[in-house]
Every structure is written in C-alpha cells, then in structure tokens.
C-alpha positions, 0 to 999 in steps of 0.5 A: 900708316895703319892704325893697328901699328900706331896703337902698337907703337903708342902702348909701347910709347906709354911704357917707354914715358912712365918714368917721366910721368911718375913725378907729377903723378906722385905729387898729385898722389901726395896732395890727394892724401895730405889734402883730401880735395873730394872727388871734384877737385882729385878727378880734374887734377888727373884729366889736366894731366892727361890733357896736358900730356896728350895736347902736345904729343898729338900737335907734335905728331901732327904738326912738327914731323915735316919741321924737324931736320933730317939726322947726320953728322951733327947728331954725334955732338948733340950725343956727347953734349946729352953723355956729358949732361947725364954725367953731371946729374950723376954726380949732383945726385952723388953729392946729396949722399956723399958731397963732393962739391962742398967741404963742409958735410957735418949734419945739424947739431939739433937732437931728435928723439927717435921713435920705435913703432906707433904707440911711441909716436902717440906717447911722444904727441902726447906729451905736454910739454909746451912745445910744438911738435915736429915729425920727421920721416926719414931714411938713408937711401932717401936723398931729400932727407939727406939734402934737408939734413945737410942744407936745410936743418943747418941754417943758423936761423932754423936751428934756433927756431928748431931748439924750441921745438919737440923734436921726432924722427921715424927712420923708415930706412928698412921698411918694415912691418912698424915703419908700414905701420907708421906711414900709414897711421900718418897717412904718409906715401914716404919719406922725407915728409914733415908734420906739425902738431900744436902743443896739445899733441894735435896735427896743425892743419895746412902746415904739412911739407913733403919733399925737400924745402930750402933754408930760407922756405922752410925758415919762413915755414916755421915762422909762420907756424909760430903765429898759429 
C-alpha cells in the first residue's frame, strides 16, 4: 500500500523475470548485429520491448487481482501438473545432447573442413574453387548445434545441395582467445550461426541464419541461395 515497498518489490521483480527476458533481448542483440538496422529502427525495437513487457504486468496488477481465486486444495494438483512439465523439458533438452527419444543418432556424412584461427578462415574464403561457401559456428555444449547436426544436416535433400558446397566449421567449444577472435572478425554473438559467401569469398548479404533451422527451411533456404 506504499510506493517505497512497490518499488521495492518491483526492482526485485525485475531481478526475478530477467531469465525470461533474456531470450527476446538476445534476438534483438542478434538482428542488430547481423542487420544494422540504424539507431531509428534499434531504439524502437527495444521500446516495443519494454511496452510490450510493461502493458501487461500493469493491467495485470491493475485490473485482474480481485478475478483471481483464492489458493487451496487444488493448487497442490496444479504443482505436480508444472513438476511433471518441467520433467519433460528436461528431458527434451536431454535428447538434443544424448537422444533418447530417437534410435538413430549418426551425425551427417557431410565433411567440414575445420578452421584453426582467422587467417585460416580468410585462406579457406579466399579459395576459388567455384563453390559457395558455408561457415558454420559450432560448439559441444551448444544444444542447436547438436539439433542441427542431428536433424537438419541429415535431411537427404540438404545433403545433396550441401556436396556442393565449401564446407567450414569453427569450433568455438572452449572459447578461447582464436575462437573470440573469430566470432568477432564475423561479427557473431555465438554459436550455432551460419554464413554464406558467393564464389568470389564474398558474405551473401541477407542469407545469414542464427539459431537452430529445420530440414525443410533450411532446404528451401539453400535453394534460394542457389539463385543468387
């Protein structure tokens, strides 16, 4: 009932949701840097955030206090329905590193060439060999990485484009001096990301993926990039 204890609890509050927020803010982070919108398009990216955050928490507060029913007997069932949620997050997240739902864990027969610090990368671009390039930002504790691997670059049809391709990886598992280097000179927050450059050893503009991409979407992706 006093606005000292309401600020209070609404710092606190803010501590509590940053886990929550951290997954829309990291996109916004990852098109800023991928696209460099300008400062227009960046600073209404980050209000519609916050307004969108905000809106809500204040009709909530507002509004829907008096609408929702009181505790009791039937808050324990809601607590083993969320334990048993939880349990099944865990092990969705489980079966991206060690499947458990799928017997077939092989990774893609598709060879990358694996480079060891930023002036092999610019060798490896650098080549003219006729073929597109494909840079691939990966890790072992990166659990997209391990999806893409196991689902995506799988696919028969990705495959097939993929063997036509210049193939690279950078392995930034241990984040070290070399790997901060990379990400930088590539202008990458962190893996899994993906990038394209023509034949020339040129980034294709627009076609930059970061983030996990199903079979079919990353299929059509390429074959898009086939007609550039």
């Amino acid at each position: 009932g006093r606005l000292g204890s309401s600020f209070i609890m609404g710092s606190l509050s803010a501590l509590i949701v940053g886990p929550c927020v951290a997954p829309p803010l990291a996109g916004i982070f990852i098109y800023i840097t991928s696209e460099n919108p300008g400062p227009i398009i960046t600073g209404a990216l980050f209000l519609s955030l916050s307004i969108g955050m905000s809106i809500p928490l204040l009709a909530y507060g507002t509004f829907m206090g008096k609408f929702i029913p009181k505790t009791g007997k039937w808050m324990v069932y809601i607590n083993y329905l969320i334990g048993v949620l939880l349990l099944v997050v865990a092990l969705f997240f489980i079966d991206r590193i060690i499947p458990i739902f799928s017997f077939n864990s092989d990774k893609s027969q598709i060879i990358f060439y694996e480079v060891k610090n930023v002036e092999d990368l610019k060798s490896q671009l650098s080549l003219t060999n006729g073929k597109i390039k494909l840079v691939d930002v990966y890790a072992d504790w990166c659990l997209e990485c391990k999806l893409m691997e196991q689902k995506t670059f799988k696919d028969e049809s990705v495959e097939r484009i993929l063997k036509n391709y210049q193939l690279i990886k950078i392995d930034v598992t241990h984040n070290t001096k070399i790997d901060k280097e990379l990400l930088r000179y590539l202008n990458i927050i962190g893996p899994p990301a993906y990038k394209f450059y023509n034949k020339e050893g040129k980034r294709i503009q627009g076609f930059t993926i970061q983030g996990y991409m199903n079979s079919k979407d990353f299929n059509n992706h390429l074959i898009e990039l086939n007609k550039y």
